[in-house]
C-alpha positions as CSV (number, residue, x, y, z in Angstrom):
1,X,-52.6,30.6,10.5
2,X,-48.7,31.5,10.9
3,X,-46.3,28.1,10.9
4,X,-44.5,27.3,14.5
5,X,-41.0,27.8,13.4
6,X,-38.8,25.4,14.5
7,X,-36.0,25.7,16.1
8,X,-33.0,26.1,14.3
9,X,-30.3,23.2,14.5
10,X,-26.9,24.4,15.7
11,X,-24.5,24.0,12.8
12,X,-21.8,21.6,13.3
13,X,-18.7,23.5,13.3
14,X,-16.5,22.5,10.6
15,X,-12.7,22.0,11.8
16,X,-10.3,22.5,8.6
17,X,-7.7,21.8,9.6
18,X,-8.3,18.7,11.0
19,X,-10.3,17.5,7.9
20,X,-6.8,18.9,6.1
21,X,-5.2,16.6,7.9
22,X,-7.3,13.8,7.5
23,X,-7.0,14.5,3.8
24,X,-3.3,14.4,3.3
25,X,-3.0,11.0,5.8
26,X,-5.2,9.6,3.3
27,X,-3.2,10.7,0.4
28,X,0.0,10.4,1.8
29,X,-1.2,6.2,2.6
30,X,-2.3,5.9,-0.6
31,X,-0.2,7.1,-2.6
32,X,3.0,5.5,-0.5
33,X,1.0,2.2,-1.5
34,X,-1.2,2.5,-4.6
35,X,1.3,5.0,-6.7
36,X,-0.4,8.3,-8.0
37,X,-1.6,7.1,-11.0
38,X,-3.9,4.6,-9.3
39,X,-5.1,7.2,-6.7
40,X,-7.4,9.3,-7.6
41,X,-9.0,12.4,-5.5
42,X,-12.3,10.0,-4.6
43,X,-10.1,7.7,-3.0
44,X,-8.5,9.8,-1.0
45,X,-11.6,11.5,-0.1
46,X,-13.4,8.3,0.6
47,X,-10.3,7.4,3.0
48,X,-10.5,11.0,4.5
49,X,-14.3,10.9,5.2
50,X,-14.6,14.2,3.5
51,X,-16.0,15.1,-0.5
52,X,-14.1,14.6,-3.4
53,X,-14.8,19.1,-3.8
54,X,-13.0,19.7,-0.8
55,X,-9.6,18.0,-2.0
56,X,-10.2,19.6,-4.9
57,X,-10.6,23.0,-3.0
58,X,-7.8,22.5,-0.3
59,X,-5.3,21.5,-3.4
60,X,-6.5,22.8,-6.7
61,X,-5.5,19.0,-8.2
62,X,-4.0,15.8,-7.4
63,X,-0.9,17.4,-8.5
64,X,-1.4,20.0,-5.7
65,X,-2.6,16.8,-3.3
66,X,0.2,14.4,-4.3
67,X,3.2,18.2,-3.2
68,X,1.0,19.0,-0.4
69,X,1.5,15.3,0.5
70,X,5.4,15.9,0.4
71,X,5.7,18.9,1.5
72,X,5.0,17.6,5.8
73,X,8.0,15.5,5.5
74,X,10.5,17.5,7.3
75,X,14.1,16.9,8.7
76,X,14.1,19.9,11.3
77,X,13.2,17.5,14.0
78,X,16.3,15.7,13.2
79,X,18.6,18.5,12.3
80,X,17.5,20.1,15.6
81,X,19.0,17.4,18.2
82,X,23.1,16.6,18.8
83,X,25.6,15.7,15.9
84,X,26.7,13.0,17.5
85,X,23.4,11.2,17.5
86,X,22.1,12.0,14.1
87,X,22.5,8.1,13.0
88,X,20.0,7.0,16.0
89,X,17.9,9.7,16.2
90,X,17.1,9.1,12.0
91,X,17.3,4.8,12.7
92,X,14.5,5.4,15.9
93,X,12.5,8.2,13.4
94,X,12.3,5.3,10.5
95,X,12.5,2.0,12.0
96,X,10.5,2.5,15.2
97,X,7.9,3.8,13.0
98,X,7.2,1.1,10.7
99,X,3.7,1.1,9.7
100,X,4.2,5.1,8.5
101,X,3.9,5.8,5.3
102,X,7.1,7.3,4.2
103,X,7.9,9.3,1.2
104,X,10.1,7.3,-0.8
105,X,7.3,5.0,-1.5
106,X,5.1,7.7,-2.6
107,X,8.3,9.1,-4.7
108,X,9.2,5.4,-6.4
109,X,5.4,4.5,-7.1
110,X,4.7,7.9,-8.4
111,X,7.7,7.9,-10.9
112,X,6.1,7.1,-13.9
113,X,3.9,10.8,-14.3
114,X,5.8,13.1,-15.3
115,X,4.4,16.2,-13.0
116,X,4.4,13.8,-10.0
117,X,8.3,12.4,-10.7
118,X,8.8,16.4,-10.8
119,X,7.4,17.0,-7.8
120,X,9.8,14.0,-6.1
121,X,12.9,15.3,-7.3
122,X,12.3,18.6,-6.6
123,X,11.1,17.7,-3.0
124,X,14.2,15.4,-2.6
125,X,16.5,18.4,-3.4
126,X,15.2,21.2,-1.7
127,X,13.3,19.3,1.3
128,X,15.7,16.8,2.4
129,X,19.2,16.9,0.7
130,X,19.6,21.0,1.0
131,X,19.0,21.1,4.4
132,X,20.6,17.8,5.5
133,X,24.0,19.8,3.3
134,X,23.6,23.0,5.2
135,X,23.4,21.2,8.5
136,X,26.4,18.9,7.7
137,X,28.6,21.8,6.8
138,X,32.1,21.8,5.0
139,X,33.9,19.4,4.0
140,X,31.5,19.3,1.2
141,X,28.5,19.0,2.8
142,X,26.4,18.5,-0.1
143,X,28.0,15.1,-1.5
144,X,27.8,13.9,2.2
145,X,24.2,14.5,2.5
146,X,23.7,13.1,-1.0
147,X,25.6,9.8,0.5
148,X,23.2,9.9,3.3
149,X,20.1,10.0,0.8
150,X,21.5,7.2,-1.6
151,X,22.4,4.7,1.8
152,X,18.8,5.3,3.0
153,X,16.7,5.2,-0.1
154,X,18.9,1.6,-1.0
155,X,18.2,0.6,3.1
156,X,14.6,2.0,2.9
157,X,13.8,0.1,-0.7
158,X,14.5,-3.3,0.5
159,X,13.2,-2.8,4.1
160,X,9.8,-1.6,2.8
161,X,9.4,-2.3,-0.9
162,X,11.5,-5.0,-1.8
163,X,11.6,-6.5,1.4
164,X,14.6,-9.1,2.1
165,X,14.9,-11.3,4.7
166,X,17.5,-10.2,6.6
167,X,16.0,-6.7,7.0
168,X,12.5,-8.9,8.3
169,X,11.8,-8.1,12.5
170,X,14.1,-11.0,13.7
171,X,17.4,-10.0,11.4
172,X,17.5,-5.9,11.4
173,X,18.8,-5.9,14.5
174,X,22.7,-6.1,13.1
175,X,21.4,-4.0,10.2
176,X,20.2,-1.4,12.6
177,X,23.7,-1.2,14.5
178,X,25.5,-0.9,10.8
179,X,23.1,1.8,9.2
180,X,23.6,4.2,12.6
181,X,27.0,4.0,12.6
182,X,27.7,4.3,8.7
183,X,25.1,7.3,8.5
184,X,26.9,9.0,12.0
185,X,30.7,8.6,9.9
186,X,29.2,10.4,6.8
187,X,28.2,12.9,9.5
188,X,31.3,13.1,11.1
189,X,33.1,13.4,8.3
190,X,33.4,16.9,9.1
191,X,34.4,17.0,12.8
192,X,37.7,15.6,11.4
């Protein structure tokens, strides 16, 4: 006697780029709180809702996670709008976002391996200091952007991980004011 055949179940369509996505948020929070040596592919796949294989195949490694991860931090956004309100437009991108995980917390956890500290400083260069240099322009457009970095990694390290009180909710407010109009005069530098 033949078997009923039952119907077959519609497949649920897999979206990959969405599950990329989920991946990397996972990533990127835990390795802007946790470091990369204390993150390992399960976590992040645990976070993500996804399998540990599918990092794996999306990435190759957690090397090719932890880049990946770097690699959607982009300035364009920025770089895109007026000169004249670079200062605000990076103060409203940072501080009016305060619960994102940003990359300098993934860089300074993450410094200790070697292939992930390589990653950092290479993304540093070529991600956010290149760019921010061609944008600025002569005068010497590369030390100012390099002045930009080293006044936001110092304002970004004791905001989010070695917080001081006067950069807590109630006191940033003079902070704010200070950081927009230093970061606009290293800007402007070359409008004189």
């Amino acid at each position: 006697m033949p078997r009923p055949t039952e119907p077959k179940r519609a497949a649920r369509p897999r979206d990959a780029e969405r599950t990329r996505a989920a991946i990397l948020d996972a990533a990127q929070a835990l390795f802007s709180t946790r470091g990369f040596a204390n993150t390992g592919v399960r976590d992040v796949a645990e976070r993500a809702g996804a399998n540990p294989a599918l990092v794996i195949r999306y990435f190759d490694s957690k090397q090719g996670l932890f880049r990946a991860t770097l690699e959607r931090v982009s300035l364009e956004g920025l770089l895109g709008g007026e000169r004249r309100h670079f200062g605000a437009n990076l103060m409203a991108a940072v501080v009016d976002n305060p619960d994102s995980p940003g990359p300098l917390a993934m860089m300074l956890l993450s410094a200790a391996d070697p292939a992930a500290h390589a990653a950092s400083v290479e993304f540093l260069q070529t991600k956010l200091i290149a760019p921010l240099a061609r944008w600025l322009g002569p005068p010497d457009g590369m030390a100012r952007a390099a002045r930009i970095s080293i006044l936001w990694t110092g304002f970004l390290t004791t905001w989010k991980l070695l917080p001081i009180q006067p950069l807590d909710p109630a006191h940033l407010a003079s902070t704010r004011r200070w950081l927009e109009v230093e970061t606009q005069a290293i800007v402007d530098e070359g409008e004189a």
